[in-house]
N, C-alpha and C positions, 0 to 999 in steps of 0.2 A: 208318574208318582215319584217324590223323594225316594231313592236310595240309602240314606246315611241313618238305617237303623241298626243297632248294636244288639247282639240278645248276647247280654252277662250270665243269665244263670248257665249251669255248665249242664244241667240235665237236660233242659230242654231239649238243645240240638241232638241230642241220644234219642229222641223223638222222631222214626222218621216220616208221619205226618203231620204232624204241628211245621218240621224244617220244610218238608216240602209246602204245605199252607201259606208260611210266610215267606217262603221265596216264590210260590206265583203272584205274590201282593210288592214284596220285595228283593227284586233278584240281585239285587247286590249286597245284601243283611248281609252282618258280618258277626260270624257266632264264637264263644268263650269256647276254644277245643279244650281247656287245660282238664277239663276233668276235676276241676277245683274250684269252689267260689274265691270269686277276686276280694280283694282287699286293697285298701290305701292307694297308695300309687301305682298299682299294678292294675286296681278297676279305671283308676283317671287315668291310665294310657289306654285302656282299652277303647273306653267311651269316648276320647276327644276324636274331634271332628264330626260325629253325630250327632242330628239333633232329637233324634228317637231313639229308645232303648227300653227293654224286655229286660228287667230282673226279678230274682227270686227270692235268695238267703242275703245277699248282697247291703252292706251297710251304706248307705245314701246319706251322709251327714251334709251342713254348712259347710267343710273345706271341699270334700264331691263336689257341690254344686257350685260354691266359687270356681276351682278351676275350672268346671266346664259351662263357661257363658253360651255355646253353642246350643246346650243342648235343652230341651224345650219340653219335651214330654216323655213321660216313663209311664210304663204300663207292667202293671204288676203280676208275676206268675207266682200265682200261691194268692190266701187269701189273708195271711195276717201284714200288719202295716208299721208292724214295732220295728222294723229294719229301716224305716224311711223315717226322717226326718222332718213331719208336713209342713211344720211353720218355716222351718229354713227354702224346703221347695218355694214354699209360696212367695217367699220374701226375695228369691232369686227368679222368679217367673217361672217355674217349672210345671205343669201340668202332672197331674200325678193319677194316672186311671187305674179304676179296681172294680173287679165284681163279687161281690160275695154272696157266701153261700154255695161256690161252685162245684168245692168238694165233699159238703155239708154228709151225703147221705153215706160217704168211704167214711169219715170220721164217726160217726155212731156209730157204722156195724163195727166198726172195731171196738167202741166203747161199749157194745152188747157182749163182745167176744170177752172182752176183760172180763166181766164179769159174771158171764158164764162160769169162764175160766177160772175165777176167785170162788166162786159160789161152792162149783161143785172140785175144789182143790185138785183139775185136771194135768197141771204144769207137774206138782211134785209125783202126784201120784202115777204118772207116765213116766219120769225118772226113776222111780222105785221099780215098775215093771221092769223097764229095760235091762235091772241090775238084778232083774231073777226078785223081786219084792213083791209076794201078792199082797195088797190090802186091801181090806174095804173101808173107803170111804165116801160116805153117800155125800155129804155136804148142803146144801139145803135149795129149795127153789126161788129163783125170782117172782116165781106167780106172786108168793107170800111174803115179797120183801116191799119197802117203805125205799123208794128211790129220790133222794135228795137233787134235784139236776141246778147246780149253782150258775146263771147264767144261758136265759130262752130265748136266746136270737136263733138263727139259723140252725145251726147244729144239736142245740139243747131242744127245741124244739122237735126233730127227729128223732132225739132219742126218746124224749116224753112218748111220742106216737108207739115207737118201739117198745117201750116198754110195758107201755098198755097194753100193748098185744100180747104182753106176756102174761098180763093181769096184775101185774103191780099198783098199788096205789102209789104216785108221784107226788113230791110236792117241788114246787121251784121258791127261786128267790134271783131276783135279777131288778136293778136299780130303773129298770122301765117295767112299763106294764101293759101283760098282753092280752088282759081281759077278755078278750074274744075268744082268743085260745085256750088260754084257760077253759072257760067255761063249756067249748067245745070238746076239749080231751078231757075232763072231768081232773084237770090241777089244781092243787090247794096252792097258791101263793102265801108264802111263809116269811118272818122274818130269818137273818142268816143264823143265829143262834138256835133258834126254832129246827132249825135246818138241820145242824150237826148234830143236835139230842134227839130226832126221832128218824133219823136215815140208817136204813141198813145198808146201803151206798149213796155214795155221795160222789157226783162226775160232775168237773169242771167243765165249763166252755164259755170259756170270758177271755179279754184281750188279753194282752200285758200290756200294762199302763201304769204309771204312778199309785192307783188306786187299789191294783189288786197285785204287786209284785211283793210274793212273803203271804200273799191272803190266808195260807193254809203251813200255822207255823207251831208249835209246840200247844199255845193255849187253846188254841181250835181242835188239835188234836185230841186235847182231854177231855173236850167237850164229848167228843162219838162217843158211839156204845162199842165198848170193849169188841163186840160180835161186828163191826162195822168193817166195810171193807172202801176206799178212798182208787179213784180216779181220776189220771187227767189226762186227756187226749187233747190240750189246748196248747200251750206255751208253757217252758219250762221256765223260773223264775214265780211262778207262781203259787209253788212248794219248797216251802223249805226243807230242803231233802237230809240237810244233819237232823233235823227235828221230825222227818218222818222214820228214816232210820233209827231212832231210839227210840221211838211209837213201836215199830214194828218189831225192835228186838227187844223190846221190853213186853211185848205183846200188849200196848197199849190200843192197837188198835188191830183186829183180826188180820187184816193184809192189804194191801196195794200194787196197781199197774199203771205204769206210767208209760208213753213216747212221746214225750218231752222231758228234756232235762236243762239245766243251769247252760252246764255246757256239755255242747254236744262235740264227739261220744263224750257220755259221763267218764270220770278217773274216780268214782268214788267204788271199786268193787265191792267193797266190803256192803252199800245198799244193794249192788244187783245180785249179788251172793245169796243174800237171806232167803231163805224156803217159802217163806211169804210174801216175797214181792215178784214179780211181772214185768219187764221191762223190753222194750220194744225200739229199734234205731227209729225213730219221728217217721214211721210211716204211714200212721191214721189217713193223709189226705190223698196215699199215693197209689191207689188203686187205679187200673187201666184207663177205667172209665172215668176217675176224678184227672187226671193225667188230660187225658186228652182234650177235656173241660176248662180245665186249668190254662190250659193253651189255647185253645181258642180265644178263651176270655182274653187272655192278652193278646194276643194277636187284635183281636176285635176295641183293643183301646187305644192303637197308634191311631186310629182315624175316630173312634167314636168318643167328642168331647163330653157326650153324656154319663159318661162312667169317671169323669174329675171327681175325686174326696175332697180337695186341700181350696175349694172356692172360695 
C-alpha cells in the first residue's frame, strides 16, 4: 500500500489510536508535530510529495492545490467542509472524502448542556456561590419551552429527539425537508420568521455557506422574545457577534452560548464577559467518543472512494 500519506491536522496524531490505526494501514504517514494547524506555505511543504492527506481546521484553497499536483485525495477530520475549497479540488483532480454526522450526537448534548445552562442561569449563579453569594434562582424548565432548531440534518435532528425527551414542543426550519421526521418526533416545520417569534431557544446547526454567513444579525435578533435564549454549536460566522453583544447587553434577548466564533479564540472580551452569555473553545464535536469517530472516519476515506463530496 502507498506510503505518501500526510495527516495535517495537528490533533489527530495526539491520538494514540487513530496514530496507531493509521500507521498499521500506513507505516510511513507523516504527521503535523507542530501542535498548530498549518497555513500557506508551511501546509504546502508539509503536504508535497504526498498524494494522500488527513486534514482538519486546515485551509485547502486553489493556490493548496495548484502547488501540489501530487496530491490526489484528502479525507477530512472533522465534519464541516467550509475549510476546503470543493470546486477548486474538483477542478485540480483532487478527491475530497467526508463522513458526516460522525460527531452529531457530542454536538447536541452539548447544545442540551447550553441550555440547561441558560434556562436555569447555572454559569452565574455558580460564580456568585463561589464568591460567598447565596441566591435563588430557579430559572425555568425546558419541558415548558418552545425549541426553535434552525437546520434538521444530522445534528438538529439529535437534538429535536433530545429535546423531546425533555418534553419540549420543537419546531424546525431547514431549506430541505424531513417529513418523515418530522412526523415521527411530532416537529412542526415552520417558516424562519415564524421561528425567531415563537422559540424560547433557538439552536443552530447549518453549514457556513454564502447562504447563512450573518443569518443571525441584529434584525433576527429583534425578532426573539425578549425571554429568548439563542444557540450555536455550528460554525462561527454564522452570528453576528457585534449585533449579539448589543442583543445581550441591551437585554434584547434573555442570553446566549456559543463554541463557535468569527475567530477563533474570539478577541472580543467584552461578549465573553457579559453575565449572560456562555462561551465555550469549539468543543461541541470533541468528545472521546466523537474523537475517535472522527478518526476513523478519515482514516477510512484514504481508501474508501465512497465517501468523495466534490463528484
Amino acid at each position: 500500500m502507498s506510503a505518501s500519506v500526510a495527516v495535517a491536522s495537528h490533533s489527530f496524531p495526539k491520538h494514540p489510536v487513530l496514530r496507531r490505526e493509521l500507521l498499521d494501514r500506513y507505516p510511513a504517514a507523516t504527521f503535523n508535530e507542530t501542535h498548530a494547524p498549518l497555513t500557506g506555505d508551511s501546509l504546502i511543504a508539509f503536504l508535497r510529495g504526498h498524494d494522500k492527506a488527513i486534514t482538519g481546521l486546515e485551509a485547502l484553497d486553489a493556490a493548496v492545490f495548484a502547488a501540489l499536483p501530487e496530491l490526489k485525495i484528502v479525507s477530512k477530520y472533522g465534519v464541516g467542509l467550509d475549510m476546503i475549497d470543493l470546486k477548486a479540488a474538483e477542478r485540480f483532480g483532487v478527491s475530497i472524502r467526508w463522513t458526516p454526522g460522525v460527531n452529531s450526537q457530542s454536538v447536541a448534548e452539548l447544545t442540551m448542556a447550553f441550555m440547561v445552562a441558560l434556562a436555569r442561569n447555572l454559569i452565574p449563579l455558580a460564580r456568585e456561590m463561589r464568591d460567598g453569594i447565596w441566591t435563588h434562582g430557579g430559572g425555568r424548565q425546558i419541558s415548558s419551552a418552545t425549541v426553535g432548531i434552525v437546520g434538521c440534518g444530522h445534528v438538529g435532528q439529535r437534538v429535536a429527539r433530545l429535546c423531546r425527551a425533555f418534553g419540549a414542543r420543537v419546531i424546525a426550519h431547514d431549506i430541505r425537508s424531513y417529513d418523515d421526521f418530522y412526523r415521527e418526533m411530532n416537529v412542526a416545520p415552520v417558516a424562519f420568521d415564524a421561528l425567531l417569534r415563537e422559540s424560547d431557544f433557538v439552536t443552530l446547526h447549518v453549514p457556513l455557506d454564502d447562504s447563512t454567513r450573518g443569518m443571525i444579525g441584529a434584525p433576527q435578533l429583534e425578532v426573539m422574545k425578549p425571554s429568548a435564549f439563542l444557540v450555536n454549536t455550528s460554525r462561527g460566522g454564522i452570528v453576528d457577534e457585534a449585533a449579539l453583544k448589543h442583543a445581550l447587553g441591551n437585554g434584547r434577548i434573555a442570553g446566549a452560548a456559543c463554541d463557535v466564533f468569527s475567530n477563533e479564540p474570539p478577541a472580543d472580551t467584552e461578549l465573553l464577559l457579559l453575565p449572560n452569555f456562555v462561551g465555550t473553545p469549539h468543543v461541541g464535536g470533541s468528545s472521546a467518543e466523537a474523537v475517535l469517530a472522527m478518526g476513523r472516519a478519515a482514516i477510512a476515506g484514504l481508501d474508501d472512494p465512497g465517501l468523495q463530496v466534490n463528484r
